[in-house]
C-alpha positions as CSV (number, residue, x, y, z in Angstrom):
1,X,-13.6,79.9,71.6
2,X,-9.9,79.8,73.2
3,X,-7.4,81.9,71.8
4,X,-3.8,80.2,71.4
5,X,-0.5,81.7,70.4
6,X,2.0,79.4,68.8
7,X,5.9,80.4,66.9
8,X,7.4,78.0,64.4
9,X,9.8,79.1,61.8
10,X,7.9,80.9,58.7
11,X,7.7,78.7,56.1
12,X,5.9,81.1,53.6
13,X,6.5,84.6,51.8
14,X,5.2,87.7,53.6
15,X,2.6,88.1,51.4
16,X,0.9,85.0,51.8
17,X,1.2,85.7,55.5
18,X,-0.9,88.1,54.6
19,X,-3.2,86.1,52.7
20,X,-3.5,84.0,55.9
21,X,-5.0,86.4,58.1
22,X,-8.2,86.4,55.7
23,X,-9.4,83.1,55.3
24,X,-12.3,81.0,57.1
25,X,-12.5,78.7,59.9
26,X,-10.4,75.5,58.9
27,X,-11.8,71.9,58.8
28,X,-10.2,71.9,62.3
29,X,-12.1,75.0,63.3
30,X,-9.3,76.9,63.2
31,X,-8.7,80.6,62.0
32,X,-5.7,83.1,62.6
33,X,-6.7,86.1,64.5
34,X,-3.7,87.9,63.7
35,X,0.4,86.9,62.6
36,X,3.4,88.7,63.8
37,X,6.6,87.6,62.0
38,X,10.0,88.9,62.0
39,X,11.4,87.8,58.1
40,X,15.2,88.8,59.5
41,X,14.7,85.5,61.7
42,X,12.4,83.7,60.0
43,X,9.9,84.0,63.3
44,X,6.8,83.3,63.1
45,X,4.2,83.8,65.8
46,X,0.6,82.8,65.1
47,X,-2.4,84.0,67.3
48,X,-5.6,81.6,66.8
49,X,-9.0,81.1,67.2
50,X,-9.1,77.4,67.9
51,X,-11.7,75.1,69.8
52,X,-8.4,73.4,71.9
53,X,-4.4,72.9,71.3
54,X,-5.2,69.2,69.3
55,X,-6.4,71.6,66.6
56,X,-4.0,74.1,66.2
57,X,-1.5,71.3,66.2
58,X,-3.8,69.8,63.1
59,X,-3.6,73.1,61.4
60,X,0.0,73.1,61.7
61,X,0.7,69.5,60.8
62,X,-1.7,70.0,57.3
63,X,1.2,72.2,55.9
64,X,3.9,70.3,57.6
65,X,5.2,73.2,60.2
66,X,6.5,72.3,63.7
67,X,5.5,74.2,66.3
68,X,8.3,75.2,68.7
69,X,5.4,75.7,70.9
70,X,1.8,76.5,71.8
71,X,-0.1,77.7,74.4
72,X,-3.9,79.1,75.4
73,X,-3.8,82.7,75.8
74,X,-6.1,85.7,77.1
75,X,-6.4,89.0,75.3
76,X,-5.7,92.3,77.5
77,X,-8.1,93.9,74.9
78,X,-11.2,92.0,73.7
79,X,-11.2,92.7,69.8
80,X,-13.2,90.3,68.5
81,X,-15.7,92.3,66.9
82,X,-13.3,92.6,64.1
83,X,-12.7,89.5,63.7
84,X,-14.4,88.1,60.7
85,X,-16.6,85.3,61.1
């Protein structure tokens, strides 16, 4: 499945950030491979496992966050197998 990487501004405390990381696939077959925030600035930056860009823009819209943008990415390092599926 595509990987994307999006940043909006983070709506949510850090420790449902963390929270975030652990859950399922979405009903838009969506599922955070890892989140990188910066709480100074309010940053985040989402990295997902998503079937195309229409989703992660569903994901997003369900808890009424704006993207400031999203794109597909490629991982220099393959780490999937930690991943939980």
């Amino acid at each position: 499945m595509p990987i994307f990487l999006d940043v909006h501004k983070v709506p949510f405390k850090q420790d449902h950030l963390k929270e975030l990381v652990d859950l399922p696939l979405d009903e838009f077959g969506v599922r955070h491979v890892n989140l990188m925030y910066n709480k100074e600035n309010g940053v985040c930056f989402c990295l997902l496992d998503a079937p195309d860009h229409e989703a992660v823009v569903k994901h997003h819209d369900k808890v009424n966050i704006q993207c400031e943008w999203i794109v597909e990415v490629d991982l220099a390092k393959d780490n999937f197998s930690t991943i939980k599926k």
